[in-house]
C-alpha positions in Angstrom: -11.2 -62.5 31.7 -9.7 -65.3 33.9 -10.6 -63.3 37.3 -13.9 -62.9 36.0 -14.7 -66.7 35.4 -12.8 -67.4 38.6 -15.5 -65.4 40.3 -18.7 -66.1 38.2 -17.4 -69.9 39.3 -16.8 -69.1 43.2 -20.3 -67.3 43.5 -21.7 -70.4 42.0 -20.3 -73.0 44.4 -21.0 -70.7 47.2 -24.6 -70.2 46.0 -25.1 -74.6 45.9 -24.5 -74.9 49.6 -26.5 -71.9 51.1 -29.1 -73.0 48.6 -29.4 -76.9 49.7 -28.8 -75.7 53.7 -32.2 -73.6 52.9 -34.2 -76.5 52.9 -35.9 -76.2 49.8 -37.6 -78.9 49.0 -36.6 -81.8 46.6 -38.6 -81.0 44.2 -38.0 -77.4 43.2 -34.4 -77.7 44.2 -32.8 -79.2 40.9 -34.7 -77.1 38.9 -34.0 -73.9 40.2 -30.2 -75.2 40.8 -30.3 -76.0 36.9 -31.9 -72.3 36.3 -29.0 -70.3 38.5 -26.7 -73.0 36.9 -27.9 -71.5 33.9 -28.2 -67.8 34.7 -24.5 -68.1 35.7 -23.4 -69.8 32.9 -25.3 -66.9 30.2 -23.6 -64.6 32.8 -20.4 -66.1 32.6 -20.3 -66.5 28.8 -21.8 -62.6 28.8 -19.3 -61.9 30.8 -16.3 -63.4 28.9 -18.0 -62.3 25.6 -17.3 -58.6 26.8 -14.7 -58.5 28.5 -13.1 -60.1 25.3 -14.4 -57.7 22.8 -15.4 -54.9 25.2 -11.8 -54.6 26.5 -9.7 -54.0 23.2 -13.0 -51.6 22.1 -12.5 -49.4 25.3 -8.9 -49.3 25.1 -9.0 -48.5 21.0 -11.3 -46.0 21.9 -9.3 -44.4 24.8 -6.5 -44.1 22.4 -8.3 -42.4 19.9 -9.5 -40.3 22.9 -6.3 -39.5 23.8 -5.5 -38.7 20.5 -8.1 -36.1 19.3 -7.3 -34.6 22.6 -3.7 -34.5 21.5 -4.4 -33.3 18.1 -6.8 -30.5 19.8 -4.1 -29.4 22.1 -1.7 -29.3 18.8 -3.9 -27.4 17.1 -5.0 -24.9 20.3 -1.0 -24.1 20.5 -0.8 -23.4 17.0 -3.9 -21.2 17.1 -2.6 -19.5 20.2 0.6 -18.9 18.3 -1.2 -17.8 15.3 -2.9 -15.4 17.5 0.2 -14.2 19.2 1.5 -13.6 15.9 -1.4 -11.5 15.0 -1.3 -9.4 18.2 1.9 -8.6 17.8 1.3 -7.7 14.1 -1.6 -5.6 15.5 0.3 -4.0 18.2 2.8 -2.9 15.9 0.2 -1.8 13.4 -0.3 1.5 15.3 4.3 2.1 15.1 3.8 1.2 11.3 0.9 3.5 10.7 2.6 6.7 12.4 6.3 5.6 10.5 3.9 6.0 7.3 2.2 8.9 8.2 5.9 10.4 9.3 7.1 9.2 5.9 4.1 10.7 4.1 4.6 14.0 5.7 8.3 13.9 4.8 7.7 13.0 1.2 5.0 16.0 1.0 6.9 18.4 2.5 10.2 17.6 0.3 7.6 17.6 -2.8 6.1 20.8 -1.7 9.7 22.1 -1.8 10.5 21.0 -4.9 7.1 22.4 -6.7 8.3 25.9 -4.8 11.6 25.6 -6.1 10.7 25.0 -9.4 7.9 27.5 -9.4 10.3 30.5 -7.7 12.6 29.3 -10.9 9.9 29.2 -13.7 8.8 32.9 -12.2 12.3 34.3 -12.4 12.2 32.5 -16.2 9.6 34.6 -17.0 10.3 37.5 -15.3 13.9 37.9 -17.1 11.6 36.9 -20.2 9.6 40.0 -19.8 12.5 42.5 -18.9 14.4 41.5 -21.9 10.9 41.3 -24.6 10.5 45.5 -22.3 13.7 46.2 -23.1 13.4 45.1 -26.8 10.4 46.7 -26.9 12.1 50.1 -25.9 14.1 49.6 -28.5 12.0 49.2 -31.3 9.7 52.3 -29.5 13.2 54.3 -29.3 14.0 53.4 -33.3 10.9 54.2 -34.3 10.7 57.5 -32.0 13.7 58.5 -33.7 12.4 57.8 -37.1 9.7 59.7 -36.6 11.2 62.5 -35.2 14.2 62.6 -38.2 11.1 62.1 -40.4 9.7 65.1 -38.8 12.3 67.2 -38.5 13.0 66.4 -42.1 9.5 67.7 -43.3 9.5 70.6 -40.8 13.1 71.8 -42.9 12.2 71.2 -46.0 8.9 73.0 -45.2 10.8 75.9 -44.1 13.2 76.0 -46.8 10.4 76.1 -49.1 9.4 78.8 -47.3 12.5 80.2 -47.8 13.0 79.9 -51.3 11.8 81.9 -53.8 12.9 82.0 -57.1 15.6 84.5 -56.4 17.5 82.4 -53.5 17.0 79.7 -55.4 19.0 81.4 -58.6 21.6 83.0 -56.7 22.3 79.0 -54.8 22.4 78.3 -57.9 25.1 80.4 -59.4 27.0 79.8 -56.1 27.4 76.0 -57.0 28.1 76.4 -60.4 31.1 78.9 -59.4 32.0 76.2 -57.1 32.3 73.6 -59.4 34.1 75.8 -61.9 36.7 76.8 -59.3 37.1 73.1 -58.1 37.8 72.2 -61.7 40.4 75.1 -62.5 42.1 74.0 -59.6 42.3 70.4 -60.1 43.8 71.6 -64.0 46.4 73.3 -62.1 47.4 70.6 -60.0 
């Protein structure tokens, strides 16, 4: 501000002299003297006017300049970390998706296992299931089979006994049994 009225006041002396050696004459040469006495003057106070305010301004500014630019290179290395960050999450995406698909192929092929195990178990289940209702079975068939044939063999004698028989066989059995239970009965006197 000082330099700047030192020189406004330096051009203005210098400027009186060339002026007056010009040989202007008297009657223009105060009033144009008064007019660049004036013109420096409005420059001068111009001049002081902003470099006062215009100084602090420009130097507020620049710091807030400097500061935005600060705060933008802040926030460009966070966003470059950020995005390091997600790189290397996206880089190891394709490690983490083939570890699942591993795991997934491991947890099928133990389940798979597992259903075979308990399928092969569930089969022999049944399978001793159906030998033993067979076998039962059999037996029943067998009982039955036997039942029958007793049944048969039961009819088929009787059917020939009655064949057999005729009123004479059957008389004569008869007197047989009653002899036997008469001798059966001496002998038990006896005794």
């Amino acid at each position: 501000m000082n330099r700047f009225f030192r020189a406004s006041l330096i051009a203005v002396l210098t400027a009186l002299p060339a002026r007056a050696a010009e040989g202007a004459p008297d009657s223009e040469g105060p009033g144009e003297l008064w007019t660049a006495l004036n013109f420096l003057i409005l420059a001068g106070f111009l001049g002081y006017l902003i470099a006062k305010n215009l100084g602090p301004y420009l130097a507020t500014r620049g710091q807030k300049i400097q500061e935005g630019l600060a705060a933008g290179e802040k926030a460009k290395s966070e966003a470059d970390a950020r995005a390091a960050v997600v790189q290397a999450q996206l880089d190891s995406l394709g490690a983490e998706i083939e570890r699942l698909r591993a795991a997934a192929l491991e947890d099928r092929e133990r389940e798979a296992g597992r259903i075979r195990r308990e399928t092969e178990a569930e089969l022999a289940r049944i399978l001793q299931h159906a030998e033993q209702e067979i076998e039962s079975a059999g037996k029943v068939a067998r009982q039955e089979v036997r039942r029958y044939a007793s049944k048969l063999a039961i009819e088929l004698a009787e059917t020939k006994l009655r064949a057999r028989m005729s009123p004479d066989v059957q008389a004569g059995l008869l007197q047989n049994f009653l002899g036997d239970v008469a001798d059966g009965r001496a002998k038990a006197q006896t005794s």
